[in-house]
C-alpha positions as CSV (number, residue, x, y, z in Angstrom):
1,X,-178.8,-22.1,-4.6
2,X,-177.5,-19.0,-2.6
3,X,-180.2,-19.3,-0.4
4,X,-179.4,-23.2,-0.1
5,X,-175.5,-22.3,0.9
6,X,-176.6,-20.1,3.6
7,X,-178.4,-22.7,5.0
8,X,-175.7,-25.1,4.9
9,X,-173.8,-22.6,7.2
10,X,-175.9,-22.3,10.4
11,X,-178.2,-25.9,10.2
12,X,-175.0,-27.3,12.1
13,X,-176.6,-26.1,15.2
14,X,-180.2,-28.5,14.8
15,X,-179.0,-30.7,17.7
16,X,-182.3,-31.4,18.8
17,X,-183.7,-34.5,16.5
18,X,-183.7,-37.9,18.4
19,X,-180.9,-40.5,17.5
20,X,-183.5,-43.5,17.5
21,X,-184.4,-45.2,14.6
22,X,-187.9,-44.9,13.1
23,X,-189.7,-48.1,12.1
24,X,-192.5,-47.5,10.5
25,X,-194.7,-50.8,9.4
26,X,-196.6,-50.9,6.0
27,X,-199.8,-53.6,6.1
28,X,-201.1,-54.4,3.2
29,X,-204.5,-56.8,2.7
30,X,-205.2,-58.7,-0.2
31,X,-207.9,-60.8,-1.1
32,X,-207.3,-63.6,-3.4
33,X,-210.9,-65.5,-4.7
34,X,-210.2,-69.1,-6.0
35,X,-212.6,-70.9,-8.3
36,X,-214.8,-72.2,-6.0
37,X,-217.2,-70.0,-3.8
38,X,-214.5,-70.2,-0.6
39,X,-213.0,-66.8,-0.4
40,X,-209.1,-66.5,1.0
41,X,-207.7,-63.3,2.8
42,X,-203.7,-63.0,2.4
43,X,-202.2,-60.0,4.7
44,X,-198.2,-58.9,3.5
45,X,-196.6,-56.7,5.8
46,X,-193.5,-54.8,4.9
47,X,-190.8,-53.0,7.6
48,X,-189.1,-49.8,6.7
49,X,-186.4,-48.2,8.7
50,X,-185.7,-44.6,8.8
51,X,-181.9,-43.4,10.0
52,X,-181.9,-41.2,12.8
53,X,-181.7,-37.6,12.1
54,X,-178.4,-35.6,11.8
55,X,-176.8,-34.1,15.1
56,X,-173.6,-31.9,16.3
57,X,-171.6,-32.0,19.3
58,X,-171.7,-28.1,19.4
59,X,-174.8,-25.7,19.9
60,X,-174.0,-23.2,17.0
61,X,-176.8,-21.2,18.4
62,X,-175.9,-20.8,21.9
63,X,-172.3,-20.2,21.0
64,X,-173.1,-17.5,18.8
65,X,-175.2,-15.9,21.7
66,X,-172.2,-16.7,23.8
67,X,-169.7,-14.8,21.3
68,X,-171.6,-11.7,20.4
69,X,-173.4,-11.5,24.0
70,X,-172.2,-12.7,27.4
71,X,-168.8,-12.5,26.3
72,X,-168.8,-9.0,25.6
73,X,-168.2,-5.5,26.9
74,X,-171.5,-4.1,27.5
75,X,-170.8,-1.1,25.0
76,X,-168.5,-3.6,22.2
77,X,-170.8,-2.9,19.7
78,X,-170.7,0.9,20.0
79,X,-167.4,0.9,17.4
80,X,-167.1,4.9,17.3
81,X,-166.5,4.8,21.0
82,X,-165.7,1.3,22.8
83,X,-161.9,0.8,24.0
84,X,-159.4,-0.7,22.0
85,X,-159.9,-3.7,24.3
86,X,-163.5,-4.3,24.0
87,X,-163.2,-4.1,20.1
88,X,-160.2,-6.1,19.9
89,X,-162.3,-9.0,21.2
90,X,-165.7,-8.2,19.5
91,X,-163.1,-8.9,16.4
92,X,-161.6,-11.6,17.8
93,X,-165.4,-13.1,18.4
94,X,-166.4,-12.6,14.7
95,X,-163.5,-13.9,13.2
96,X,-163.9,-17.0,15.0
97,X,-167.5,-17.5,14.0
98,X,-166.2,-17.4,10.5
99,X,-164.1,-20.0,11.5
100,X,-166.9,-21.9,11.9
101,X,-168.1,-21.6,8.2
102,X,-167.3,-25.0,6.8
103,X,-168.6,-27.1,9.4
104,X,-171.9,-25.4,9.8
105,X,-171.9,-25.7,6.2
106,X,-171.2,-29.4,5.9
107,X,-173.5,-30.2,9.0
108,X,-176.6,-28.2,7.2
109,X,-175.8,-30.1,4.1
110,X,-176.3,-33.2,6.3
111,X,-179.8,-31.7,7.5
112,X,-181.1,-30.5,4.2
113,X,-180.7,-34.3,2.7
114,X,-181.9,-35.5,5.4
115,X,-185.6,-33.4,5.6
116,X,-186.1,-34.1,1.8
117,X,-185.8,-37.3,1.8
118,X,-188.1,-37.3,5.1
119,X,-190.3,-34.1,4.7
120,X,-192.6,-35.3,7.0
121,X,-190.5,-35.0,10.1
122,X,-189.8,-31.1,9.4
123,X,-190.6,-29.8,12.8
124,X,-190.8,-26.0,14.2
125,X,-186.8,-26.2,15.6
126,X,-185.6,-26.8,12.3
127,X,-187.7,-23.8,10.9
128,X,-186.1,-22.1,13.5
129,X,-182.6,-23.0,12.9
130,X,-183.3,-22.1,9.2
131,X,-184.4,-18.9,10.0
132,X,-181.2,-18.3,12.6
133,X,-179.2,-18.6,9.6
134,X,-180.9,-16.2,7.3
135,X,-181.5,-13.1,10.4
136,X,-178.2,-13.5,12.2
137,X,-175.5,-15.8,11.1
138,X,-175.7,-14.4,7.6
139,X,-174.9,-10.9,8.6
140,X,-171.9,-12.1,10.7
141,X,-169.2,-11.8,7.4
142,X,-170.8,-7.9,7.0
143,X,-170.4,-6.9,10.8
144,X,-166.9,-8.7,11.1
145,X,-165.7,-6.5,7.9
146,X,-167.3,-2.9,9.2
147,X,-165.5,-3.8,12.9
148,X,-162.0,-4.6,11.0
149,X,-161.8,-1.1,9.6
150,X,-163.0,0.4,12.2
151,X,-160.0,-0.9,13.8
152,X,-157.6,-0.2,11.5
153,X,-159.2,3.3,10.8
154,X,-158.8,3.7,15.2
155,X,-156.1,2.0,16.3
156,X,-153.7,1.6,13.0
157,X,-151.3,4.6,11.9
158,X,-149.1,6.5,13.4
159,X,-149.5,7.3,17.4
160,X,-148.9,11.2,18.4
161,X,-146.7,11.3,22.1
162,X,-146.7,14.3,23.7
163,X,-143.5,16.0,24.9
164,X,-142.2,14.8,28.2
165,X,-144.3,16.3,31.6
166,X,-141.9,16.2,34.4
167,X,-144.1,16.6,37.8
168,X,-141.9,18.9,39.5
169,X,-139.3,20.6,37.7
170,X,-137.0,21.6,41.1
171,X,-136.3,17.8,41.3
172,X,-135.2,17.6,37.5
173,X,-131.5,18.0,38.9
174,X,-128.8,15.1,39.3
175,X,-129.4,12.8,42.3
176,X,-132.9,13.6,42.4
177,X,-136.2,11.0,41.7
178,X,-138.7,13.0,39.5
179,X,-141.7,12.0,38.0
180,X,-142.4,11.6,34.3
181,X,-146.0,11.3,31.9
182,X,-147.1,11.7,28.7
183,X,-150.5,12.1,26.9
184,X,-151.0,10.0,24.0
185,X,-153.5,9.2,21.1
186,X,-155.8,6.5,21.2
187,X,-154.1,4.4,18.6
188,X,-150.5,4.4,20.8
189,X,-149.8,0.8,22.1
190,X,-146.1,1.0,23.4
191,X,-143.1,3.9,23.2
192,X,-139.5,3.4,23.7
193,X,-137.7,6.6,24.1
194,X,-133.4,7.2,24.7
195,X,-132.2,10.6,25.8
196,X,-128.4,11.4,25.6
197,X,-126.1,13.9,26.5
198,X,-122.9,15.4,25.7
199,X,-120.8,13.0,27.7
200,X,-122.3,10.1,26.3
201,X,-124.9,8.9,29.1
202,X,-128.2,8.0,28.6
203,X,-131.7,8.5,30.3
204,X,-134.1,5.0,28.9
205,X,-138.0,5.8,29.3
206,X,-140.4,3.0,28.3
207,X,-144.1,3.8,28.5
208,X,-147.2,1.8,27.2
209,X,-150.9,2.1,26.5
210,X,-152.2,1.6,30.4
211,X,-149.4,3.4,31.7
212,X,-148.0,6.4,30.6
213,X,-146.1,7.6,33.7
214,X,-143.4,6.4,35.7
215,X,-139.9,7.7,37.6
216,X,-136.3,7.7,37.2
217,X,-133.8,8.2,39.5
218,X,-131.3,11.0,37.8
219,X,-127.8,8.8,38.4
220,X,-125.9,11.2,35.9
221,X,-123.6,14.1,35.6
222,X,-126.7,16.4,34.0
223,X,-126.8,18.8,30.9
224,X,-129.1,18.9,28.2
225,X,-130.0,15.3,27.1
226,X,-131.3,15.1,24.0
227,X,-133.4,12.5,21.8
228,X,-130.9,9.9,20.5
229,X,-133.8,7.4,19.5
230,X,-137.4,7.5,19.6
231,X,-140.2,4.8,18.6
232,X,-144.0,4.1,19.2
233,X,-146.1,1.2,18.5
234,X,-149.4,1.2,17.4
235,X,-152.3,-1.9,18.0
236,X,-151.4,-3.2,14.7
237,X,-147.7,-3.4,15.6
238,X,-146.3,-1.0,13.6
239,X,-143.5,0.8,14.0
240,X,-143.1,4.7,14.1
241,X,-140.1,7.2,14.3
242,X,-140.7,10.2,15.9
243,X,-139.0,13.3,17.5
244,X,-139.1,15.2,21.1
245,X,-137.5,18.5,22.3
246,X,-134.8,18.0,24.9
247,X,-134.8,18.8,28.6
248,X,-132.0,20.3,31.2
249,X,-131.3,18.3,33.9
250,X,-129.6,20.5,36.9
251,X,-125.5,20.0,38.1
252,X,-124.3,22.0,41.1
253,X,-121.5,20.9,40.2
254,X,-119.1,21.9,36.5
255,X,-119.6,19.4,34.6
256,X,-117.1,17.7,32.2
257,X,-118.2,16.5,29.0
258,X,-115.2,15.8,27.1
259,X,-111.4,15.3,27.7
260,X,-109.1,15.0,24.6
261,X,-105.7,13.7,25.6
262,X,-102.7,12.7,22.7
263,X,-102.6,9.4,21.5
264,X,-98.6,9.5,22.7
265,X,-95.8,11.9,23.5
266,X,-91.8,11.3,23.9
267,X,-89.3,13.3,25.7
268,X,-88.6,17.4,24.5
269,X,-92.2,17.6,22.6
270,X,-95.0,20.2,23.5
271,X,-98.1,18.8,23.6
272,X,-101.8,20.3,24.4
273,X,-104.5,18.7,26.5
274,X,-108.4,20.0,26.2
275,X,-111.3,19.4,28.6
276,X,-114.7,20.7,28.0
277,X,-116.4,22.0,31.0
278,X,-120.1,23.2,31.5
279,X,-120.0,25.6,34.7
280,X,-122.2,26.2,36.9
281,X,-125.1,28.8,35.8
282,X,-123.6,32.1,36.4
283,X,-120.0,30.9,38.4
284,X,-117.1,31.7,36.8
285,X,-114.1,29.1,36.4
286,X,-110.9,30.7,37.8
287,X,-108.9,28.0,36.7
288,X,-108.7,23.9,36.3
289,X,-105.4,22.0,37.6
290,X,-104.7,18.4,36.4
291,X,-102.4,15.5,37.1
292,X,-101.5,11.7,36.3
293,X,-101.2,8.4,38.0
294,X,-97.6,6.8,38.1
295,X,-98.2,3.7,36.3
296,X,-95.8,1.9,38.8
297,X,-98.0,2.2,41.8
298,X,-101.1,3.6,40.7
299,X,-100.1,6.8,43.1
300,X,-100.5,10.7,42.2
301,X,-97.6,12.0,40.5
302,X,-97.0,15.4,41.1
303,X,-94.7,15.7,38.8
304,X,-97.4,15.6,36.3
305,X,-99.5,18.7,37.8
306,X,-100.7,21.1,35.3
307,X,-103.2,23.5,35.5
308,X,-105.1,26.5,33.0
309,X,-106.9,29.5,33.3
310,X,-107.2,29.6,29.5
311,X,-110.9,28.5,28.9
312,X,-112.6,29.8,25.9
313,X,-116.5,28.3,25.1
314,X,-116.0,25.9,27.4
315,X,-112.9,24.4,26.7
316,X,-110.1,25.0,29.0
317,X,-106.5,23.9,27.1
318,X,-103.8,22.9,29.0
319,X,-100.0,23.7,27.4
320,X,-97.1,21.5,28.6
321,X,-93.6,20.3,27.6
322,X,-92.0,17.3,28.6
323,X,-88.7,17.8,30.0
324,X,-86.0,15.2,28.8
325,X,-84.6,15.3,32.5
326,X,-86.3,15.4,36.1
327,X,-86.6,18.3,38.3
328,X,-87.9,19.7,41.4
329,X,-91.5,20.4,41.6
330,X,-91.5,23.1,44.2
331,X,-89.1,25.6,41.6
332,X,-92.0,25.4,39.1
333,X,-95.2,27.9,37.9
334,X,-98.4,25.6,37.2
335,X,-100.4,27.7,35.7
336,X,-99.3,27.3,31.8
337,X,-99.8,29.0,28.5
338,X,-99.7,28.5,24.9
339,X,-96.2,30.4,24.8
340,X,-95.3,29.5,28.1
341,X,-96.2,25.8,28.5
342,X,-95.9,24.3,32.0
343,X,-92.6,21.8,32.2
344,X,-93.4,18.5,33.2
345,X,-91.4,15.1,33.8
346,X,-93.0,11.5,33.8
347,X,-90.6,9.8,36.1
348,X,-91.9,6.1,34.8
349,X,-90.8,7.8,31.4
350,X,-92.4,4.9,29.7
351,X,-96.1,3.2,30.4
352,X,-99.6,4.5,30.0
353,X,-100.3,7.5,32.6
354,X,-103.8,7.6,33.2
355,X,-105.7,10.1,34.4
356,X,-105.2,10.6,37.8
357,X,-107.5,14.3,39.5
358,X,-109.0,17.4,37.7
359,X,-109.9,20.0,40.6
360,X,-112.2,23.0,39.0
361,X,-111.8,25.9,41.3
362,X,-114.6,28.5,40.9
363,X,-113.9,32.4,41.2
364,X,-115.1,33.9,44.6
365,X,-116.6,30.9,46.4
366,X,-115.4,27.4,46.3
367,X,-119.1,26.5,46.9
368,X,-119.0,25.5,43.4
369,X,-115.4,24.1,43.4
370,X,-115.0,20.3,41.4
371,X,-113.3,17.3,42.1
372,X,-113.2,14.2,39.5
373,X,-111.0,12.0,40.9
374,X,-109.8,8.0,39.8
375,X,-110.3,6.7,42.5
376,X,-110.7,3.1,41.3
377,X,-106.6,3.4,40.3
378,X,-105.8,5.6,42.7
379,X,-103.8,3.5,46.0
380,X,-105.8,6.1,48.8
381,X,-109.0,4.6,46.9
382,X,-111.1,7.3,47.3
383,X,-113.6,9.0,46.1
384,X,-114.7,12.8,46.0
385,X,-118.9,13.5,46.4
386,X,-119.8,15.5,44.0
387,X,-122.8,18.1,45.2
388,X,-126.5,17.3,44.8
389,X,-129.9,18.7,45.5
390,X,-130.7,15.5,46.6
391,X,-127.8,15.1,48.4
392,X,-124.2,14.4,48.0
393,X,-123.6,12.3,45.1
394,X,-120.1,9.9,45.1
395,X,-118.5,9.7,41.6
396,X,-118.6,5.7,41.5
397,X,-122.3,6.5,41.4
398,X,-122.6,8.3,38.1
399,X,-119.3,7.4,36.4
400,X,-118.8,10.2,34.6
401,X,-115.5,9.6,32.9
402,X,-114.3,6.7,31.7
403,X,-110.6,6.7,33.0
404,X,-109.4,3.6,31.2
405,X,-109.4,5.7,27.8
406,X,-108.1,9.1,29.2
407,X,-104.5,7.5,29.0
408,X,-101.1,9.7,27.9
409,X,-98.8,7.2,26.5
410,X,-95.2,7.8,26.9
411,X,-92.8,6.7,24.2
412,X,-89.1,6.3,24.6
């Protein structure tokens, strides 16, 4: 019976037979002999009509050929070694053959009533599509089970990324266009990567498969950026967490990654502003000097200068009181402390303030020297470059403070 259901899969492909019907004539002669010596001869003849035999729209054979041949890398059957591609679709071609599995089956059920009911037509193509079914089609469920795990056991699981390659490292500086690759195991389809740094800005790499290299143009302040997020693909669509040492991109200029700045402050009270500031490799900060934007016209106040030489780790602090009365600028020290704060008077007195320059002035060459300016609020409208190895870089161009949050609102 085994042998029977094998059959029934692969006889769909006997699409040779003719569809005309078979007449086949039966003569009989009878002799009948009546009493007297005169002898009668009586010939019957009987018709019988045999239905034509069994066909299919689809050569099973040739498609099967088709499949598992001409379709095929040359090397798709070397499983150990052949690209994900070429297996993918020598998979792809044995599942569908399997596909195929009832309707061969209920086409050589059609054949195998057929022949016994009519042995004598047996010819050599349907010994031949008998034995199709026994050498190759048969083995088709074995081979399409060993090439699934091989699959799974190559391509499934989790992918191992390199670290980041950068193709020349004097470019990894802001403003600059540098070159990125990674190597990868066989089994990783697709990475999505997100690098962060200290301010908050973000370097996006996506790399698949067939490419694994690519460029980005370095439109940020710099710093270390580290991996906020990182996930690979495999072939089988699964999904992978992994992690990547950081990288330093280059600033020629200080850099400012945080400015903390009270939620409010009234007339009389002392309050304390920080900025964090990553310097230049070996230049020394003499001092930072800050001011605000009169709410009223969006102009720079000086009555609101204030400037520090107290930085310590990184943070310079500036100390400042609000006077409860104005006074003239010009009869004032700006340089403040935490026992000395520097007066100040907001001549709006009430409103948001924002942010209006921060000038970081280096110790023995202003080479170094920085200027963050709002210049999107600020009337002039301009904007100071901030240096590059690639060139000057202007501060609309990175963005590297967000001015509509660094606001010091005055209460009455």
């Amino acid at each position: 019976m085994k042998k029977v259901l094998i059959l029934l899969m692969l006889l769909v492909v006997s699409c040779g037979g003719s569809s005309e019907e078979t007449v086949v004539e039966d003569i009989t002669t009878t002799t009948v002999q009546d009493t007297t010596t005169t002898t009668t001869t009586v010939q019957d003849t009987t018709t019988t009509t045999i239905p034509p035999i069994p066909t299919s729209d689809i050569n099973y054979i040739e498609l099967f050929n088709s499949k598992l041949g001409t379709e095929l890398c040359s090397d798709a059957k070397e499983i150990d070694t052949t690209s994900e591609e070429c297996l993918r679709q020598y998979k792809e071609n044995l599942n569908y053959l399997i596909t195929l599995q009832n309707e061969i089956g209920d086409f050589g059920s059609d054949l195998i009533a057929y022949y016994e009911t009519y042995p004598e037509l047996v010819n050599q193509e349907y010994e031949n599509y008998i034995n199709f079914i026994e050498n190759e089609y048969s083995q088709v469920f074995t081979v399409a089970n060993d090439v699934e795990n091989k699959y799974i056991e190559r391509f499934g699981g989790s992918p191992i990324l390199s670290e980041i390659n950068f193709d020349d490292l004097s470019n990894l500086s802001v403003g600059c266009e540098v070159g990125w690759s990674f190597e990868a195991s066989e089994n990783f389809n697709s990475g999505s990567l997100l690098f962060k740094n200290n301010s908050g800005e973000f370097i996006e790499v996506n790399i698949f498969h067939d490419n694994l290299s690519g460029y980005f143009k370095l439109m940020n302040t710099g710093g270390v950026f580290k991996l906020e997020s990182g996930t690979v693909k495999n072939f089988l669509n699964e999904e992978f967490q992994i992690s990547l040492n950081s990288f330093f991109v280059e600033h020629l200029f200080h850099r400012i990654s945080k400015v903390e700045i009270p939620s409010s402050i009234t007339k009389g009270q002392k309050f304390e502003i920080k900025i964090s500031v990553e310097p230049v490799s070996n230049v020394e900060i003499d001092r930072i000097t800050i001011n605000f934007l009169n709410p009223l016209n969006s102009s720079f106040d000086n009555s609101t200068i204030i400037s520090t030489n107290s930085i310590q780790d990184g943070v310079a602090t500036f100390y400042a009181n609000f006077l409860t009365e104005p006074f003239d600028p010009s009869s004032i020290t700006y340089i403040g402390s935490e026992s000395n704060p520097i007066d100040v008077y907001f001549e709006n007195g009430i409103g948001d303030y924002k942010l209006g320059m921060i000038n970081i002035y280096s110790k023995g060459s202003n080479v170094y020297d920085g200027y963050y300016i709002n210049s999107k609020d600020a009337s002039n409208g301009y904007s100071m470059p901030l240096a590059s190895r690639c060139g000057q870089l202007d501060q609309y161009q990175i963005n590297p403070l967000n001015y509509n949050e660094l606001l010091l609102k005055i209460n009455k």
